[in-house]
ROSE-4610 file (N, C-alpha, C; in Angstrom, 1 decimal, always signed):
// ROSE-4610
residu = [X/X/X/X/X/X/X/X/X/X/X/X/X/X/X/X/X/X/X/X/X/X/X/X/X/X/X/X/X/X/X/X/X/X/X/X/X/X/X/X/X/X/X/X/X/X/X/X/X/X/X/X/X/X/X/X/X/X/X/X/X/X/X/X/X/X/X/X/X/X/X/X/X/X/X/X/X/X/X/X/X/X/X/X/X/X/X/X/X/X/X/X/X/X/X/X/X/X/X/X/X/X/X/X/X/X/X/X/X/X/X/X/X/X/X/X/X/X/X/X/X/X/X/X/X/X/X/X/X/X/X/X/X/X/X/X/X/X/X/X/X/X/X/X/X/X/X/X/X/X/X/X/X/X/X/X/X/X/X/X/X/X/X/X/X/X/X/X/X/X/X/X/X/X/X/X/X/X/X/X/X/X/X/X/X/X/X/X/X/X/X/X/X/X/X/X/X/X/X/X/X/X/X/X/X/X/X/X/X/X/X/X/X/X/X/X/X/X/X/X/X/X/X/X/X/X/X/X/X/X/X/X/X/X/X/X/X/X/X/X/X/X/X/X/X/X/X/X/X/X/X/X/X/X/X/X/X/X/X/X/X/X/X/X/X/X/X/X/X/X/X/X/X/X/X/X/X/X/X/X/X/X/X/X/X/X/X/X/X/X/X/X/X/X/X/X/X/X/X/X/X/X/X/X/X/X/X/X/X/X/X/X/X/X/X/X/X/X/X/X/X/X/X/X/X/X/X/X/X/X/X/X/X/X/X/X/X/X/X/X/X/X/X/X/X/X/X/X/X/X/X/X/X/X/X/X/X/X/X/X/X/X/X/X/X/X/X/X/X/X/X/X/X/X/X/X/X/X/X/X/X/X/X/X/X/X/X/X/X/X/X/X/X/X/X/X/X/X/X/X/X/X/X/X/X/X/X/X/X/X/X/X/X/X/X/X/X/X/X/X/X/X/X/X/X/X/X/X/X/X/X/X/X/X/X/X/X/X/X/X/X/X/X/X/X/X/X/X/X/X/X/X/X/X/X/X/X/X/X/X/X/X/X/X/X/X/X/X/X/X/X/X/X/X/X/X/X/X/X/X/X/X/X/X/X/X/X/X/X/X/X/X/X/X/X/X/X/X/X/X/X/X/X/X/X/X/X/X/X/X/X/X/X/X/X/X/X/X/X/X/X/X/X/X/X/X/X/X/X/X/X/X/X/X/X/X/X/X/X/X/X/X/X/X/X/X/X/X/X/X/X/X/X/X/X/X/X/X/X/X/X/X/X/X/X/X/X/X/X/X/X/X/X/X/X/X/X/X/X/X/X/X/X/X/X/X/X/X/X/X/X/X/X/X/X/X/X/X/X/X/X/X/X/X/X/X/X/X/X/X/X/X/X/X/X/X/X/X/X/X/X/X/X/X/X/X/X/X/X/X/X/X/X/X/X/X/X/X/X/X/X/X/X/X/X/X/X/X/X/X/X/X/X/X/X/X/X/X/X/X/X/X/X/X/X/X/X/X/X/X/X/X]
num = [1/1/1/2/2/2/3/3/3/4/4/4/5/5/5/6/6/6/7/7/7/8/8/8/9/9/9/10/10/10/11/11/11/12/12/12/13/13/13/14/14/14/15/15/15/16/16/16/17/17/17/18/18/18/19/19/19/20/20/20/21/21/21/22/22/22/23/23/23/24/24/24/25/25/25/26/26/26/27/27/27/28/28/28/29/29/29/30/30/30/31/31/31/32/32/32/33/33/33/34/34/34/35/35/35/36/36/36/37/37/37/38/38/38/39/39/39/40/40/40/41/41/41/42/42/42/43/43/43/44/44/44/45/45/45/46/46/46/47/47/47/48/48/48/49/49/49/50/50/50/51/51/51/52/52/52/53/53/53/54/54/54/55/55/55/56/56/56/57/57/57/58/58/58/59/59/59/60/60/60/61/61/61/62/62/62/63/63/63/64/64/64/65/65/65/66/66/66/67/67/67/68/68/68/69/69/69/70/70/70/71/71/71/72/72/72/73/73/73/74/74/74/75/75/75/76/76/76/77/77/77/78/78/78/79/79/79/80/80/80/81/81/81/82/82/82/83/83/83/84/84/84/85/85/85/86/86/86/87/87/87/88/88/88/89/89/89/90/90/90/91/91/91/92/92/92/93/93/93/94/94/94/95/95/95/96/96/96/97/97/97/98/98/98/99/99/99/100/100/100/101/101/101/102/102/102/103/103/103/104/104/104/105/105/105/106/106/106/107/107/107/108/108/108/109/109/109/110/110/110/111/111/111/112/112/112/113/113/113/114/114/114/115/115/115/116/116/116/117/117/117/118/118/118/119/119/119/120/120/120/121/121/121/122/122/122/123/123/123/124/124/124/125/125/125/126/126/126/127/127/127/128/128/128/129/129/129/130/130/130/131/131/131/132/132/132/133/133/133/134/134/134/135/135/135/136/136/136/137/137/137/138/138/138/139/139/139/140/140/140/141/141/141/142/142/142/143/143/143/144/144/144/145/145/145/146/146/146/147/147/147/148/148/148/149/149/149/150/150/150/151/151/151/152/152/152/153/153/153/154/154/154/155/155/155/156/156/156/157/157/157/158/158/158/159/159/159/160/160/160/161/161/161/162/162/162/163/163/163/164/164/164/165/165/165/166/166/166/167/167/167/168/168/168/169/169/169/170/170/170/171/171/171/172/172/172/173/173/173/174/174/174/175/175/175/176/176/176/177/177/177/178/178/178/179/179/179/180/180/180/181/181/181/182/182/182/183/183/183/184/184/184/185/185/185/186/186/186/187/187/187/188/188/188/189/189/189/190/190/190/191/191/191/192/192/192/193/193/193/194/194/194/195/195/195/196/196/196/197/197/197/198/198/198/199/199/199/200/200/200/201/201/201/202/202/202/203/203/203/204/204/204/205/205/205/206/206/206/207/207/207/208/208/208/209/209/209/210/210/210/211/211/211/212/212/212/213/213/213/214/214/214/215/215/215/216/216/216/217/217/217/218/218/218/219/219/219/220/220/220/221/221/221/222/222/222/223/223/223/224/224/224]
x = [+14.0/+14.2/+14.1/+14.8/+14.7/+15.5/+14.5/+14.9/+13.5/+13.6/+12.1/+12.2/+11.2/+10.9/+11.4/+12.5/+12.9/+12.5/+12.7/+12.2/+11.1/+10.0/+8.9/+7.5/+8.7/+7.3/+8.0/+8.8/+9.1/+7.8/+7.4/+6.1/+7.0/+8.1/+7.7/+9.4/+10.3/+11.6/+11.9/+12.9/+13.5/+14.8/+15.0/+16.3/+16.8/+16.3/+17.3/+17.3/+17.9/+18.2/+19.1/+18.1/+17.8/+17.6/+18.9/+18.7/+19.4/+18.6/+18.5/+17.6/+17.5/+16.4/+16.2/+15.0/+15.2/+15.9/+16.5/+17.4/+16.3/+17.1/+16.2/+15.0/+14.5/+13.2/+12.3/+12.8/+12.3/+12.4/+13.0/+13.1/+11.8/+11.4/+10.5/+10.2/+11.0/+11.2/+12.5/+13.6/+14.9/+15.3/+16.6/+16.7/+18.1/+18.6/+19.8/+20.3/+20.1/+20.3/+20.8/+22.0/+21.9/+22.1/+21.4/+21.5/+21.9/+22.8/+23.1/+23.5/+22.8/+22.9/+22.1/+21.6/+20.5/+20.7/+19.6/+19.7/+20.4/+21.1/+21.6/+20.9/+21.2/+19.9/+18.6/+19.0/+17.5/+16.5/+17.0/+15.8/+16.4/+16.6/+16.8/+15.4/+15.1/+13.5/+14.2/+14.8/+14.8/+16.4/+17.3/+18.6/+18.9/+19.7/+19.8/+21.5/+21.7/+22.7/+23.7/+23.1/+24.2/+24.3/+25.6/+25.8/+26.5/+26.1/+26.3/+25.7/+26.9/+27.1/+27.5/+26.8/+27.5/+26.4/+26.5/+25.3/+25.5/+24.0/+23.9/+24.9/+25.3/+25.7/+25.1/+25.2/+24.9/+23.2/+22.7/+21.4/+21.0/+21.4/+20.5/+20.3/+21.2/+21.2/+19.6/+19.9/+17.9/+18.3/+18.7/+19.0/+20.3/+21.1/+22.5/+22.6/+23.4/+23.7/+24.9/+25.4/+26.1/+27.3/+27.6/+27.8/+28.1/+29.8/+29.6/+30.1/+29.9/+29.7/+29.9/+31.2/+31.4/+32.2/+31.1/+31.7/+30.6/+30.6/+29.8/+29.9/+28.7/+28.5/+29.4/+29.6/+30.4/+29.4/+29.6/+28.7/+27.6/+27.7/+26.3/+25.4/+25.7/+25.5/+24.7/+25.2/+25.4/+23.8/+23.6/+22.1/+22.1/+23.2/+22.9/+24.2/+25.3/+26.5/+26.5/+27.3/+27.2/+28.9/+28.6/+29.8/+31.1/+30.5/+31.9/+31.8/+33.5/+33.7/+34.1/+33.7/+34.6/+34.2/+35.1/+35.3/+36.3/+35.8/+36.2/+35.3/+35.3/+34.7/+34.7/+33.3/+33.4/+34.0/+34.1/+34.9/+33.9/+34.4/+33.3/+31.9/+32.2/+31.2/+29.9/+30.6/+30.1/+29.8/+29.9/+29.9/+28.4/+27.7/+26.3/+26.7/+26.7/+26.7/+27.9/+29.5/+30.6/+30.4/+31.2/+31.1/+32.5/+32.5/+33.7/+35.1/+34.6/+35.6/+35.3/+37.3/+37.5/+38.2/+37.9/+38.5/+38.4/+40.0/+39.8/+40.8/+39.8/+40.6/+39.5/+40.3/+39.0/+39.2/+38.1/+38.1/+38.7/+38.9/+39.1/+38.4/+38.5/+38.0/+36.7/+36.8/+35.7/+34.8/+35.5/+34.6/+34.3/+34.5/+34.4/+33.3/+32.5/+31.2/+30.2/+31.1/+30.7/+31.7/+32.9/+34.2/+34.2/+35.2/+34.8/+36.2/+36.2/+37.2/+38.2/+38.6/+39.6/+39.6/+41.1/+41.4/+42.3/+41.7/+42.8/+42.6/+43.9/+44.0/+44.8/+44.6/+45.2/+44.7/+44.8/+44.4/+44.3/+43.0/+43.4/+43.3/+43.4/+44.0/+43.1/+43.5/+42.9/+41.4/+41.7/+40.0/+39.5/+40.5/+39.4/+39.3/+40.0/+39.2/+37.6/+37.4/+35.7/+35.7/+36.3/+36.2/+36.9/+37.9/+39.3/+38.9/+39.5/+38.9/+40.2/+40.1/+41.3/+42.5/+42.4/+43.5/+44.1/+44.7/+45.4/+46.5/+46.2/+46.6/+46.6/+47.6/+48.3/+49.0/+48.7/+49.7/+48.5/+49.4/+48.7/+49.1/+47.5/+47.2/+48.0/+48.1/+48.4/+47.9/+48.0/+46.9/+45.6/+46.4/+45.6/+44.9/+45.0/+44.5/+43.8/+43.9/+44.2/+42.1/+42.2/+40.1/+39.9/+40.7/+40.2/+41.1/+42.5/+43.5/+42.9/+43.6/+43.1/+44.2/+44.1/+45.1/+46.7/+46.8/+47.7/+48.3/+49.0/+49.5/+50.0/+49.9/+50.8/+51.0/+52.2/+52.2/+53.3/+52.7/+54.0/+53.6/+53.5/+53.1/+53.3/+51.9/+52.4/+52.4/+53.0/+53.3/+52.0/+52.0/+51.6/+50.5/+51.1/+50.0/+49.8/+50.1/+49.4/+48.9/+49.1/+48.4/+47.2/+46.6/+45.2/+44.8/+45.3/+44.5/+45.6/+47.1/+47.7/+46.9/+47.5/+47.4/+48.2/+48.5/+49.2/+51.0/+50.5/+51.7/+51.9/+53.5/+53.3/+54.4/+54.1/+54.8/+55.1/+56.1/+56.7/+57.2/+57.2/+58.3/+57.6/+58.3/+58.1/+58.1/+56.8/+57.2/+57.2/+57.0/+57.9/+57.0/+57.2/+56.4/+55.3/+55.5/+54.5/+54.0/+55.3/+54.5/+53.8/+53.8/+53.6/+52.0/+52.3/+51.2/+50.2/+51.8/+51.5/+51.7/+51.8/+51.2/+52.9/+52.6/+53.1/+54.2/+54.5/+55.7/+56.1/+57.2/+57.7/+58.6/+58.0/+59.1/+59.2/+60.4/+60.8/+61.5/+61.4/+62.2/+62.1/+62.5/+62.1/+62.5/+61.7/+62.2/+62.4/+62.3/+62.5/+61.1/+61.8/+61.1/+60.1/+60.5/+59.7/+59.4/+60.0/+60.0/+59.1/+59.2/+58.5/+57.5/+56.7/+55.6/+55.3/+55.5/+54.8/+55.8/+57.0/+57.7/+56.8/+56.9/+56.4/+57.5/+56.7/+57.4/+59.1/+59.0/+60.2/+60.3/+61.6/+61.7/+62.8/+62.4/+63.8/+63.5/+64.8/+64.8/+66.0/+65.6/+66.4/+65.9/+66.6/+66.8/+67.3/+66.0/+66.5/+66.5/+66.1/+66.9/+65.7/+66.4/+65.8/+64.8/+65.5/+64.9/+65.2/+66.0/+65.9/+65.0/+64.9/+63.8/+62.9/+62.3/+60.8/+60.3/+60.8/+60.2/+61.2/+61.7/+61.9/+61.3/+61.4/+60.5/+61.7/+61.2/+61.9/+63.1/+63.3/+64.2/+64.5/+65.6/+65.8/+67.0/+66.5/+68.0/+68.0/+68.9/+68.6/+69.8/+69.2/+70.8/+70.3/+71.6/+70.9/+71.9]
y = [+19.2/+18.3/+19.2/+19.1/+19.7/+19.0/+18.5/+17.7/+16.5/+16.2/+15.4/+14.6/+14.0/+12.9/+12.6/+13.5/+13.8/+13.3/+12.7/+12.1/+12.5/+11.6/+11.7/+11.0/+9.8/+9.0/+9.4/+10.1/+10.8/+11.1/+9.9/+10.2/+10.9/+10.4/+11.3/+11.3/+11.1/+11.4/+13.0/+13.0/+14.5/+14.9/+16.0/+16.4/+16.0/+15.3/+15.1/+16.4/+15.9/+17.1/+16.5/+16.2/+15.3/+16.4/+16.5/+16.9/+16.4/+16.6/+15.7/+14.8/+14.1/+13.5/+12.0/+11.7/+10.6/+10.5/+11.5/+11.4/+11.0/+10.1/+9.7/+9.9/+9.4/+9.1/+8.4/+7.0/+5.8/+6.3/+7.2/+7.7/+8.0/+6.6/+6.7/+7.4/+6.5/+7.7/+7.9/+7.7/+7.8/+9.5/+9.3/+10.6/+11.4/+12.8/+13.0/+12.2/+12.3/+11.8/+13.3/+13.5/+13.8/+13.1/+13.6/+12.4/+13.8/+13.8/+14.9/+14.0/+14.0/+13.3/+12.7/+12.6/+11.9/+10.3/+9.8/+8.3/+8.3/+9.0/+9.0/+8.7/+7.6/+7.3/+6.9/+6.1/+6.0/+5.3/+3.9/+3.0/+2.5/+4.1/+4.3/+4.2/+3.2/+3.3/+4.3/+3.3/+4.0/+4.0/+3.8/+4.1/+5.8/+5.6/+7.2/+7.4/+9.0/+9.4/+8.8/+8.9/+8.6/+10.0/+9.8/+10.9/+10.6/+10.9/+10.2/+11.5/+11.3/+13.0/+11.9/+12.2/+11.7/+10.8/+10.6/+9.4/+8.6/+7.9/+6.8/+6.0/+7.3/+7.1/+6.1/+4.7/+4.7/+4.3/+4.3/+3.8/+3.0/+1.7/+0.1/+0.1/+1.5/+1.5/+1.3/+0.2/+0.1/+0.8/-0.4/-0.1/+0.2/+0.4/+0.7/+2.3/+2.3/+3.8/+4.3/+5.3/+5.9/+5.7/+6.0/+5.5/+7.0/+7.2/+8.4/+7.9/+8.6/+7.9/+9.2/+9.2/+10.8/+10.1/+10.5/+10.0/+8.9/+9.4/+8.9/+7.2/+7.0/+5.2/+4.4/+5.8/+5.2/+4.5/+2.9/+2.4/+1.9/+2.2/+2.1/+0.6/-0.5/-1.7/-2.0/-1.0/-1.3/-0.9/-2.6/-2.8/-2.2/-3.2/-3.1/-2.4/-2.7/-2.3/-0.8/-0.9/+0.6/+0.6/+2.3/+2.6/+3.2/+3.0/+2.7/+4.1/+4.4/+5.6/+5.5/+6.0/+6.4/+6.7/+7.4/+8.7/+8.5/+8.8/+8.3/+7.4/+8.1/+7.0/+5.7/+5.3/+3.5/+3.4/+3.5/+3.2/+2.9/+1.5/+0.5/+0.4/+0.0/-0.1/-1.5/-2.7/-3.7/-3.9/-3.3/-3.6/-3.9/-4.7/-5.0/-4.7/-5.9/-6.1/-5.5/-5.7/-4.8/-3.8/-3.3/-2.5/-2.1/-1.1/-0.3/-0.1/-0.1/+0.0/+1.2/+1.7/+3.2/+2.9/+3.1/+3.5/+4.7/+5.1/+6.6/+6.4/+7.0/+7.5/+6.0/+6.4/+5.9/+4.3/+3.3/+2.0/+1.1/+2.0/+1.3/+0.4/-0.8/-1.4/-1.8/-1.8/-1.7/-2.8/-3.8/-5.8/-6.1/-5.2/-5.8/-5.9/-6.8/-7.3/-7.5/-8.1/-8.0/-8.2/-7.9/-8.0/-6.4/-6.4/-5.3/-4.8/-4.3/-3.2/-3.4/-3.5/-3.0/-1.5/-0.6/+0.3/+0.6/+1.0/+1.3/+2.5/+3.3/+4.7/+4.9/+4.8/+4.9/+4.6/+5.0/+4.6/+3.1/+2.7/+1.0/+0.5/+0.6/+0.0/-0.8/-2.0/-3.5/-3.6/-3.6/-3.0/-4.4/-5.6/-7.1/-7.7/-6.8/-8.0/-7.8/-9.0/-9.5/-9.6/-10.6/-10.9/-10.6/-10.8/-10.3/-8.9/-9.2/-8.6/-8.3/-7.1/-6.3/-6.1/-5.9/-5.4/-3.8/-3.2/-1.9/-2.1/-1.0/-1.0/+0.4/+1.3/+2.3/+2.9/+2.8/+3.5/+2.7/+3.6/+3.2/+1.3/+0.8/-0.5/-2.0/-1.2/-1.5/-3.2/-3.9/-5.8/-5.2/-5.2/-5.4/-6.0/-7.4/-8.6/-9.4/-8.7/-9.5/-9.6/-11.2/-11.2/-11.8/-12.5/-13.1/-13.2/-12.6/-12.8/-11.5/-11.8/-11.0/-10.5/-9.7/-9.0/-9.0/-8.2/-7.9/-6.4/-5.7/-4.6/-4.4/-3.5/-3.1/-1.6/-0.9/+0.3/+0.6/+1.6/+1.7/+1.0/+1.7/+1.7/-0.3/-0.4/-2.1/-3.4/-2.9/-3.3/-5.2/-6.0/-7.3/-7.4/-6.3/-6.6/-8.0/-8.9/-10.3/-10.9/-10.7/-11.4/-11.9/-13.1/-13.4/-13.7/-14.6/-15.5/-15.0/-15.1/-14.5/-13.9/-14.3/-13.5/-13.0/-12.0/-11.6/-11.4/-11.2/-10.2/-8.5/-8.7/-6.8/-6.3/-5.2/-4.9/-3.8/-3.4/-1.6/-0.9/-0.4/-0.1/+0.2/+0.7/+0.2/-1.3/-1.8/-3.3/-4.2/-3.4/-5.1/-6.0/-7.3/-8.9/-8.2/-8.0/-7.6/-8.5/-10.0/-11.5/-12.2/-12.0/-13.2/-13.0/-14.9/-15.2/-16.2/-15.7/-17.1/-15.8/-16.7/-15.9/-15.4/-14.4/-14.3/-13.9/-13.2/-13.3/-11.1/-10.5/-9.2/-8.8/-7.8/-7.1/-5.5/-5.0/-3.9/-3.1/-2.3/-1.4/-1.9/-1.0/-0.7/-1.7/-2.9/-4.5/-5.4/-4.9/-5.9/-7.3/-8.8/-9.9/-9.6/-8.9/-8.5/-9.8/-10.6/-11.7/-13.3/-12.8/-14.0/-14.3/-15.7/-16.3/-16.5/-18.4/-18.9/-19.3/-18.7/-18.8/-17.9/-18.7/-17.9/-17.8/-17.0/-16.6/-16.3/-15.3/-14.7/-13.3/-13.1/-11.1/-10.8/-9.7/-8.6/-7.4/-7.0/-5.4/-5.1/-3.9/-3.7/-3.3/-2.7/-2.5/-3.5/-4.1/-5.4/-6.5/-6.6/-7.9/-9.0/-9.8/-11.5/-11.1/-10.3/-10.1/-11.4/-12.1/-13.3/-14.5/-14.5/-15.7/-15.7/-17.0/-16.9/-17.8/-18.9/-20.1/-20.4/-20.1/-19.7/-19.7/-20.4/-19.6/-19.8/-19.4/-19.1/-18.3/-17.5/-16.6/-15.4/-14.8/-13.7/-13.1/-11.9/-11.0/-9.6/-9.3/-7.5/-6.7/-6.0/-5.0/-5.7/-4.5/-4.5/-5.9]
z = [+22.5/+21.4/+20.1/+18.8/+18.0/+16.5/+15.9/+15.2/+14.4/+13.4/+13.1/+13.7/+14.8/+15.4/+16.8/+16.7/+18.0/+19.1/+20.2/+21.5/+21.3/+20.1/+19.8/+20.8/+21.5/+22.1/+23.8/+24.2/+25.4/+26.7/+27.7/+28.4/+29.7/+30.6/+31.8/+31.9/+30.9/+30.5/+31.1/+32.0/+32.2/+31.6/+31.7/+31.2/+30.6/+29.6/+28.1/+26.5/+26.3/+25.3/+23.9/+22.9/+22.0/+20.8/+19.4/+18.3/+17.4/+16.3/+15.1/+15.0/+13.5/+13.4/+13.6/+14.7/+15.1/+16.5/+17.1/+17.8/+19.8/+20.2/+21.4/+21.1/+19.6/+19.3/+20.4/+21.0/+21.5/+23.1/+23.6/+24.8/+25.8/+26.9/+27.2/+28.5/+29.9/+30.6/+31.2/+30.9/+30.7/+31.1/+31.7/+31.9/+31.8/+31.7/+31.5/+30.3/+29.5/+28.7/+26.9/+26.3/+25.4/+24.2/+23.1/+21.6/+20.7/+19.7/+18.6/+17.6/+16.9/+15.6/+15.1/+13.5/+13.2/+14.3/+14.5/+14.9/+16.5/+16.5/+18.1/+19.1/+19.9/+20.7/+20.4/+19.3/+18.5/+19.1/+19.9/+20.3/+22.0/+22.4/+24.1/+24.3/+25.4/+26.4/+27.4/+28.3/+29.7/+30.0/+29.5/+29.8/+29.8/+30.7/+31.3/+31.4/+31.5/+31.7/+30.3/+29.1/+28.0/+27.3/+26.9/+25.7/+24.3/+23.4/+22.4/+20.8/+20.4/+19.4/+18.3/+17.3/+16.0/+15.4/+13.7/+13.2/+13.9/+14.5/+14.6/+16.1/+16.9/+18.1/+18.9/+19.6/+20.4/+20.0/+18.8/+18.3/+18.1/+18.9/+19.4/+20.8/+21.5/+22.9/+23.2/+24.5/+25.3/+26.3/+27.1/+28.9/+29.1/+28.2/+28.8/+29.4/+30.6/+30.9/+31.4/+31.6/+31.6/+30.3/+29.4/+28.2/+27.6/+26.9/+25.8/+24.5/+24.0/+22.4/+22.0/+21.0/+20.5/+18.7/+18.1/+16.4/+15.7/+14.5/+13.8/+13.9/+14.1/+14.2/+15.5/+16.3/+17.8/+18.5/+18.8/+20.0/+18.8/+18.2/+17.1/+17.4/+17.8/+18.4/+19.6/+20.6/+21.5/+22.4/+23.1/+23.6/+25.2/+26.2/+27.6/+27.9/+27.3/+27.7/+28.2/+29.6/+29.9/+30.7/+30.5/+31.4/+30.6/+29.4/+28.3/+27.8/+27.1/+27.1/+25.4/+24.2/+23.1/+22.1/+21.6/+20.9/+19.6/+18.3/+16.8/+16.3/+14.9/+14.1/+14.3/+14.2/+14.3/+15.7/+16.5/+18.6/+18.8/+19.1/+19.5/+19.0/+17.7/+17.2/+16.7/+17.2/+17.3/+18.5/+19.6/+21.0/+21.6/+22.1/+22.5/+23.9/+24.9/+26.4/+26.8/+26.0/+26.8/+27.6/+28.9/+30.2/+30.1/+30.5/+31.2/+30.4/+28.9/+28.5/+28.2/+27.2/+26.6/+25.5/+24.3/+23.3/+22.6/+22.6/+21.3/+20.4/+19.1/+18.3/+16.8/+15.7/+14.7/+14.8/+14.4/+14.5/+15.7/+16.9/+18.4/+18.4/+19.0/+19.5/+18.9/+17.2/+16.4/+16.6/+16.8/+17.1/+18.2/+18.7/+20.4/+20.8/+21.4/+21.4/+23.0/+23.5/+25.1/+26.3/+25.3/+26.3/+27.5/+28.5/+28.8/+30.1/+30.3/+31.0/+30.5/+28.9/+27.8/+27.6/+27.7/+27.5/+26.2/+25.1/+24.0/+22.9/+23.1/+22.6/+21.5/+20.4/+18.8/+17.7/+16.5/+15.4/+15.2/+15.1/+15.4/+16.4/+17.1/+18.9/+18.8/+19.1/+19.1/+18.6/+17.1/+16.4/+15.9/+16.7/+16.1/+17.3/+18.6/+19.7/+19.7/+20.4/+20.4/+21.5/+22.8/+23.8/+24.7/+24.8/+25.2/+26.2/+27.5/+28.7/+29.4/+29.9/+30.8/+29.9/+29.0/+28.1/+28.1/+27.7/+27.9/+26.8/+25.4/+23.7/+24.1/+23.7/+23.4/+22.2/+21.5/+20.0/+18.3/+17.6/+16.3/+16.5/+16.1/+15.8/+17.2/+18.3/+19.1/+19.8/+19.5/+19.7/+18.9/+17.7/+16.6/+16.4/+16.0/+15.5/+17.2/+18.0/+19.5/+19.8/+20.1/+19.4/+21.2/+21.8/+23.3/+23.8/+23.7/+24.7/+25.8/+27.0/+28.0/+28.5/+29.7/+30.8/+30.2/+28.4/+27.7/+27.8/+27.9/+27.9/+26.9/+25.8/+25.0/+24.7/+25.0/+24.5/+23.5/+22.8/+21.3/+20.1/+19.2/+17.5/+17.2/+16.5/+16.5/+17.6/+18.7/+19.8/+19.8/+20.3/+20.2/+18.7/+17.8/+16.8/+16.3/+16.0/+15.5/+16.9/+18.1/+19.1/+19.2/+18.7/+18.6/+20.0/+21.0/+22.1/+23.0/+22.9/+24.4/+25.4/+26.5/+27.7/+28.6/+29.1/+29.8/+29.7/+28.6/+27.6/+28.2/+27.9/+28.6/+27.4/+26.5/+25.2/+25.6/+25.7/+25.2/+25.1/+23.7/+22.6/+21.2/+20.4/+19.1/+18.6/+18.0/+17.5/+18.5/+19.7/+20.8/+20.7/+20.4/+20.6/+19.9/+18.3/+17.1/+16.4/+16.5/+15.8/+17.0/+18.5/+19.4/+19.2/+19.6/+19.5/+20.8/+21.8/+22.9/+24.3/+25.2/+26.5/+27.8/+28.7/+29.9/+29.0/+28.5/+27.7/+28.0/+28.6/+28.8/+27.6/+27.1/+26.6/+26.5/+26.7/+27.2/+26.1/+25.2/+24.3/+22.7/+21.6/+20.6/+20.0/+19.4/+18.6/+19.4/+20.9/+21.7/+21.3/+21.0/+21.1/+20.0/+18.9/+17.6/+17.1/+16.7/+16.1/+16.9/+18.0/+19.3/+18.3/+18.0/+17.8/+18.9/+19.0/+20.2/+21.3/+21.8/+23.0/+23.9/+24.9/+26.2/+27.6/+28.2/+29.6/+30.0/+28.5/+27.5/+28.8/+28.8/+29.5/+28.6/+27.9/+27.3/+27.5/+28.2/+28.1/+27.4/+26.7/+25.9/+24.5/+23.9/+22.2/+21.5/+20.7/+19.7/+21.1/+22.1/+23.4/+22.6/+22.7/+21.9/+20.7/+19.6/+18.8/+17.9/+17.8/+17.0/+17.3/+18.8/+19.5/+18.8/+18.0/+17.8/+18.6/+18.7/+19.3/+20.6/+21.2/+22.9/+23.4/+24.2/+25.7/+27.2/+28.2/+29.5/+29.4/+28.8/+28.7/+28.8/+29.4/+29.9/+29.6/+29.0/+28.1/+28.7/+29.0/+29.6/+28.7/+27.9/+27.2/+25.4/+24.8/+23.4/+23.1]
């Protein structure tokens, strides 16, 4: 430990390796555990096997474990949730109970609260879901706005950005299904079904395919 306060109240804790100040202060007998950064790990009892680098990493953590946390105020919430992986400023930073998710890159997955085995990698990548479970966001701001839709795929810049509640949407492309806001709905290539609100159980492949549909649904376009 090396750092003021440092895994200060530490009684039969092994193998941790705790610097900065404050850092796995609260670390009682918890183990494998690293903290770097002021507050990192601050009010860990017995959660084990976390790593967490940056202010304030991971510093509501109790019992959560196995958990990395790489970037200032990454996890910073987070009580029981374990398992979870991410890296950038603010990634997952509202997160309490959530499990098994990954986000990288800055403000991932920033609201997310106890939702959990959501994967999302980009600037942004679905930084206002809250609940919203089994999702997979790929590109800058990727189900952006997307707060409890579930088992959504989007890959490519934008891709189901206004999606609040959908589920089981599959985006990708540039833009594809960027306004939807309704469910089961495929889209395949760059603008593909850009325009979709609330039609559902829509398929386009293609460049621009049912880019005029907004309010459609059961439809099927293949080609530009």
């Amino acid at each position: 430990a090396l750092g003021r306060s440092a895994m200060t109240n530490t009684t039969t804790g092994d193998n941790n390796t705790c610097v900065g100040q404050n850092a796995g202060a609260n670390i009682t007998t918890a183990d494998y555990n690293t903290a770097v950064g002021s507050d990192a790990l601050l009010t860990s009892t017995t959660a084990t096997k976390n790593t967490a680098i940056g202010y304030e990493a991971l510093e509501a953590t109790t019992t959560g474990s196995y958990n990395t946390a790489v970037g200032s105020n990454c996890m910073k919430t987070n009580t029981t949730g374990a398992s979870n992986v991410a890296v950038g400023q603010g990634a997952l930073n509202l997160n309490t109970t959530g499990s098994n998710n990954v986000a990288i890159g800055v403000n991932v997955l920033d609201a997310n609260t106890t939702a959990g085995n959501n994967t999302a990698v980009g600037f942004q990548a679905m930084t206002d879901n809250t609940t919203g479970g089994l999702n997979a966001a790929i590109g800058r701001e990727a189900l952006f706005k997307n707060t409890t839709g579930s088992q959504n795929t989007a890959c490519g810049t934008y891709t189901l950005y206004e999606n609040l509640t959908g589920s089981e949407n599959t985006a990708v492309g540039y833009v594809a299904l960027e306004k939807n806001t309704a469910s089961y709905n495929t889209a395949v290539g760059s603008r593909a079904l850009d325009l979709n609100t609330t039609g559902s159980s829509n398929t386009a492949v293609g460049y621009q395919s049912l880019t005029s549909s907004t309010t459609s649904s059961n439809n099927t376009a293949l080609g530009h």
